[in-house]
N, C-alpha and C positions, 0 to 999 in steps of 0.2 A: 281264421284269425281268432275266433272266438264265437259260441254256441251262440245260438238265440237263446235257448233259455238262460243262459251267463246275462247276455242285453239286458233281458229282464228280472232277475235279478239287481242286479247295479240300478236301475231305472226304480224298480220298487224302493229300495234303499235309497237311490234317491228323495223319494219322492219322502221319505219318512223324516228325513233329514232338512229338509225346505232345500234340497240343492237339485235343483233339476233345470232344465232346459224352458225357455218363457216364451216362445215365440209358440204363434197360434194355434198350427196342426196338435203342438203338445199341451198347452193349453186344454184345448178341445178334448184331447187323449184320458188328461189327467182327469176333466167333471167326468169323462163318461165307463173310462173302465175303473171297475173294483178288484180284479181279480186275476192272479199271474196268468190264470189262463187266457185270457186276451191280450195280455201285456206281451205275450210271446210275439206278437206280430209284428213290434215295432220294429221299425227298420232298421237298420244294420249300423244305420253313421250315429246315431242316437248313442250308441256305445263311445266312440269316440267323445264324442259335447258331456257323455257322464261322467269318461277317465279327465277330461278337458277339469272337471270340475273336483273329482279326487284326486287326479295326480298333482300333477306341479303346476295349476289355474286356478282360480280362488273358487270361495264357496259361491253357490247361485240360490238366487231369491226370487217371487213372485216380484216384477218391478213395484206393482202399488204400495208393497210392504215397505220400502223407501224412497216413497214421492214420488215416482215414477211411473208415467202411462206405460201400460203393454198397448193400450192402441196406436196410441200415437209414435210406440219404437216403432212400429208396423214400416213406417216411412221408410225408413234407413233402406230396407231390401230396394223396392223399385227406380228408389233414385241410382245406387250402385250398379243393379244390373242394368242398367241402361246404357252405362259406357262397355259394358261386357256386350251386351247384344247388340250395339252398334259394331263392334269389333275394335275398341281405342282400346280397354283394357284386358287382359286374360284374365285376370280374377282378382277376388278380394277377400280377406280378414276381416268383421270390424268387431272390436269387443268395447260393453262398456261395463263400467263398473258403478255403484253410489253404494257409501258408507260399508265398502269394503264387499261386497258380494255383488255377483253379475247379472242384470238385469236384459242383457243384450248381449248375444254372443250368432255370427251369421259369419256362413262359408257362401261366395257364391262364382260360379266361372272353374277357369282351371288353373294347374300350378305347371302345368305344361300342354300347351294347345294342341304342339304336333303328337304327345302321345297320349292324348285325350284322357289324362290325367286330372282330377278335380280337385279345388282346394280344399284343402280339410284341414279338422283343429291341430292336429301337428307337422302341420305343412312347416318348412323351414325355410325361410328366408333372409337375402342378404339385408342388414339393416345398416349400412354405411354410419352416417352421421350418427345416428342414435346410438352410435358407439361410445361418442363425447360425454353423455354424461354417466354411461358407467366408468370410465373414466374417470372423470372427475370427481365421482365417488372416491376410485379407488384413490387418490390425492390426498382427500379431506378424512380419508382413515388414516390416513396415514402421520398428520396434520394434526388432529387427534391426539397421537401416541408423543408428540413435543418432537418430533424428527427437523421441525421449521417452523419458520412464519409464513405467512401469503407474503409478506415484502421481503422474505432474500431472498438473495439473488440467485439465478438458479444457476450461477459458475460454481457457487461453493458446491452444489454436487456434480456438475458437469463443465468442467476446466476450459474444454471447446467455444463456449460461449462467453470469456471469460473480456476478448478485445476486439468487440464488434463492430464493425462496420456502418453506417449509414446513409443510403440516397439521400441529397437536399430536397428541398421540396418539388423543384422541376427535374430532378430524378435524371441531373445533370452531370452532378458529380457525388466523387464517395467520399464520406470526413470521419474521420472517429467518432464514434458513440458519444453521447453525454453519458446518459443513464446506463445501467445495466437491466437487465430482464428480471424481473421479480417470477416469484411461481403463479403471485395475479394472476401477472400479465401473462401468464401462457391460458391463466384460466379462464380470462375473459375477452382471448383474441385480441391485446393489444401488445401484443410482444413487438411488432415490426414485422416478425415473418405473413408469411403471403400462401397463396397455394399455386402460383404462376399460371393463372389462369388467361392474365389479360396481355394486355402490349407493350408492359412498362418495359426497361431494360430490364430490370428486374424477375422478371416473367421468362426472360429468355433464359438466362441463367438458370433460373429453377426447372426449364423442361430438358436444358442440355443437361445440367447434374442430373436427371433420372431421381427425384431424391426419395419416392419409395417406390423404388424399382422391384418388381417382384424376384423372389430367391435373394436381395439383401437382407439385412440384419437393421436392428434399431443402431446400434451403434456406428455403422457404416451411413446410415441418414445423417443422422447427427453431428456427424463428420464431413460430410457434405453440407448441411445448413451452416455449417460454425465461419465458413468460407464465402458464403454470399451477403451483400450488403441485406440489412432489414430496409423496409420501404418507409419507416418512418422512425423517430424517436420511438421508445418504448415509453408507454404510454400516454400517448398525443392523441390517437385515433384507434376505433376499433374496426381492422380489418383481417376477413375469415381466413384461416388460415389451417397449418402444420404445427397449430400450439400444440393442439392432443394429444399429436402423433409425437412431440419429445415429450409428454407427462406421461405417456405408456413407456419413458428410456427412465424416466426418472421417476417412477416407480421401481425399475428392473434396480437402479442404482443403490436408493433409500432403502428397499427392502430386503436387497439381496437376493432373490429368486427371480426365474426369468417373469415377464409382466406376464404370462400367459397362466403361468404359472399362480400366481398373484391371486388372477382373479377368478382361478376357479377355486383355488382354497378359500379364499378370506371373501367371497360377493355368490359364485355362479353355487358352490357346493352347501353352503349356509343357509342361501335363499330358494335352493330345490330349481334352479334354472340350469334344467340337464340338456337342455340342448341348444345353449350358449356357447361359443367359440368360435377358433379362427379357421377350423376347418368341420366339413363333414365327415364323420367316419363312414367307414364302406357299408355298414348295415343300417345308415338312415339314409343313403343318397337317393333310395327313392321316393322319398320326402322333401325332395331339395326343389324348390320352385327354379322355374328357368325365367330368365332376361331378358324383357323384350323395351323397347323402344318405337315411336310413332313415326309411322313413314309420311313422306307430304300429302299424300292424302287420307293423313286419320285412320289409317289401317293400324297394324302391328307387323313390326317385324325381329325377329330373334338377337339375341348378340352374343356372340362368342369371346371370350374370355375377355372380360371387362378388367377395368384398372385395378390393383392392388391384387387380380388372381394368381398365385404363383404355378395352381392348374386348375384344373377346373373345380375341382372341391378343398383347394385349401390359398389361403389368404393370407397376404403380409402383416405382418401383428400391428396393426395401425391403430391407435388407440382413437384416433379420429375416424375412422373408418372401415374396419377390415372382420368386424362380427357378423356373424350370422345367428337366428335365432327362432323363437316361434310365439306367439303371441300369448301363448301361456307363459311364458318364461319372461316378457316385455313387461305384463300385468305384474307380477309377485313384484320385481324390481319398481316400477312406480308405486304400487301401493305400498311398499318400505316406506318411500321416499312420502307418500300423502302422510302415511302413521307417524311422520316424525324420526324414520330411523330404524322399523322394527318391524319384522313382520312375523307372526305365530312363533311370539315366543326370541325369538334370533332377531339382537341390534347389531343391526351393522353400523349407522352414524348415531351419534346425540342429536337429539331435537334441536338444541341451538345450532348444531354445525349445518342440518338442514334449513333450518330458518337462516342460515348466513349465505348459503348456496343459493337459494330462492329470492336473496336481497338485490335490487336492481342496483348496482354497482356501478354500470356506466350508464350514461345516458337515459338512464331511465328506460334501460330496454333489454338489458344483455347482467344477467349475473354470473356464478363459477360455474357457469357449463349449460348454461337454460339460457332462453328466450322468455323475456317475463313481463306480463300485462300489468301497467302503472294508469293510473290516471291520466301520466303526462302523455303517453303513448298508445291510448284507448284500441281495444279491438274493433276489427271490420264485420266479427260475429257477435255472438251471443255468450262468447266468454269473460266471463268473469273476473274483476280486478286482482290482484293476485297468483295468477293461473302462471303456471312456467309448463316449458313445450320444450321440444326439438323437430325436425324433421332428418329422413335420408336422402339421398341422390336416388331412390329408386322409389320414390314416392309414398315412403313409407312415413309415416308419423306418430305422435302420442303427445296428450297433455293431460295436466294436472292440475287440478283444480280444488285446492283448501276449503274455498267459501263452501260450493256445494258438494263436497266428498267426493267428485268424481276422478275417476281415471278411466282414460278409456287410451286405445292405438289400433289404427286399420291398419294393416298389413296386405303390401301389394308388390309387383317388380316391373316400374315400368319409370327406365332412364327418361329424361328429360321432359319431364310430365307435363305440357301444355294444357289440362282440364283442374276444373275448379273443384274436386271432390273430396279432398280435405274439410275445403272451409266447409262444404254441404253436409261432410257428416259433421263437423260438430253443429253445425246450425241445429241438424237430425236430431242432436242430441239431445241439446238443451232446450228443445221444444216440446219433449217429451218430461221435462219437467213440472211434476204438480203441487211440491212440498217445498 
């Protein structure tokens, strides 16, 4: 794949550059060797954590250089590997970042058990949810250019949703809509759509329509939702839903190009996130992490073609859920999103349109595409007021944090995540704060 003296080369250039690798072995590496000729020895993944950091990853920094213990990141590893060597997870991701360079970046387990595969920094993962707020981006570019307001209605670009439907409140009977659906409301999850998850009658209807049935179209969804009642007024309540997945049809609509299309010109191709999309190509799949889920006894066990797969390496354009990506390509998009908009050079949003996304909007809990820490809605961790987040179905996550410059997202693939190791790395996190 590449020389050891190459390794060390990139490593040395590193290290000239303050972007190198912080965790301890290297650390150690860096007081004690002077000279390419020792530097030839270092191991082989050391290359990967260096291109991690020249290619499409942000720059890296000695953590103390921005308030930051390297001993105390120290934590992060033994708490993670603990669910790997108990056997509840195959592996993990976790990156963090403060004031725009990485201070913590750790591979640990694997990205496939049965072929003893290990993860690594361009390991690619399915990130479901954490679709939503690229997404949402792509919206509020668009939002941007005078294409709309956040309050109309989203019939004037999609005619389908024009004479909607509504359960009454005991989801007894159907009445005509009051309201109509704003573009908000698809962005903050109170349109009345649902994801049919639960037992309403409602619920049934949306698993008979299949409504993103793999090998359909956006259009063909959207045609199916225009037909089923919403489960509430639009905007009365906020519940999670299939908003997403019509603002990935009604970006296809607004901007003329298909949504996939979309968002690798104008977000994945701007911001250098090359291994963002709805499928893998055949010369990364063996980079592609496998799917596994927790058997009743705390084991792991595999899953084969999980929902929105149309096969095994390519996905329904769900703008709610249907990206895969790598934690390099996660970071560049959030740290945009910390800068206000902008990252080396390339804005993708204004500062105000991101400070408008990041506004808690409902409830004091939910803005156009985030999860967001209020006063009124205090964290359970160590995060900080102002902080907006997402998570995925495969336990995958990331947050943002203005006050202390942080961004960080652990990257893992494990459906219906019964363990607490989300909240433990950001605790991880923010404990290792010193400035």
């Amino acid at each position: 794949m590449c020389s050891v003296t190459a390794t060390a080369y990139l490593f040395n250039r590193a290290l000239t550059t303050e972007r190198f690798f912080t965790e301890k072995p290297y650390r150690q590496l860096i007081k004690k060797e002077n000279g390419l000729k020792k530097l030839t020895r270092i191991s082989l993944p050391l290359f990967f954590i260096t291109a991690f950091a020249f290619g499409q990853g942000l720059p890296m920094t000695v953590p103390e250089k921005v308030g930051v213990s390297a001993e105390r990141l120290e934590r992060i590893r033994p708490v993670m590997q603990s669910y790997v060597d108990k056997g509840q997870v195959s592996g993990f991701l976790t990156v963090v970042a403060r004031h725009g360079k990485i201070v913590h970046f750790e591979t640990i387990g694997m990205r496939d058990v049965e072929g003893s595969k290990p993860v690594e920094p361009d390991t690619i993962f399915r990130i479901y949810s954490m679709s939503k707020p690229i997404t949402s981006v792509a919206v509020m570019m668009l939002y941007e250019e005078g294409h709309f307001q956040l309050t109309t209605p989203v019939s004037q670009f999609i005619p389908e949703f024009e004479n909607m439907k509504v359960y009454n409140e005991d989801q007894t009977e159907v009445l005509d809509a009051k309201k109509k659906i704003t573009i908000k409301h698809l962005l903050m999850h109170t349109a009345g759509l649902t994801y049919g998850w639960g037992n309403k009658p409602v619920d049934a209807l949306y698993r008979e329509a299949k409504i993103r049935e793999p090998g359909s179209t956006l259009v063909d969804m959207v045609e199916k939702l225009s037909k089923i009642p919403l489960v509430h007024e639009p905007g009365e309540k906020w519940t999670y839903s299939v908003s997403t997945d019509v603002l990935g049809y009604f970006v296809e609509v607004v901007s003329g190009m298909p949504f996939e299309e979309f968002l690798q010109t104008r977000i994945f191709s701007p911001l250098g996130m090359v291994d963002t999309a709805f499928s893998v190509p055949s010369e990364k799949v063996d980079r592609f992490a496998a799917l596994y889920r927790p058997t009743k006894e705390n084991g792991l066990e595999r899953t084969r073609r999980p929902a929105l797969e149309v096969d095994e390496y390519t996905f329904f354009p769900s703008g709610g859920g249907g990206l895969v990506s790598t934690a390099a390509d996660y970071m560049r998009f959030s740290q945009m999103l910390l800068n206000g908009g902008e990252l080396d050079g390339v804005r993708i949003l204004g500062k105000k349109t991101v400070e408008l996304m990041r506004y808690p909007h409902h409830n004091n809990r939910f803005g156009l595409g985030f999860r967001i820490i209020t006063d009124e809605n205090p964290p359970n961790t160590l995060e900080s007021v102002g902080s907006f987040s997402w998570s995925g179905a495969a336990a995958t996550t990331f947050w943002i944090d203005p006050h202390e410059e942080v961004v960080a997202v652990l990257m893992t693939q494990l459906l219906n995540n019964r363990y607490p190791f989300q909240q433990q790395f950001k605790v991880l996190t923010y404990q290792a704060l010193t400035e």
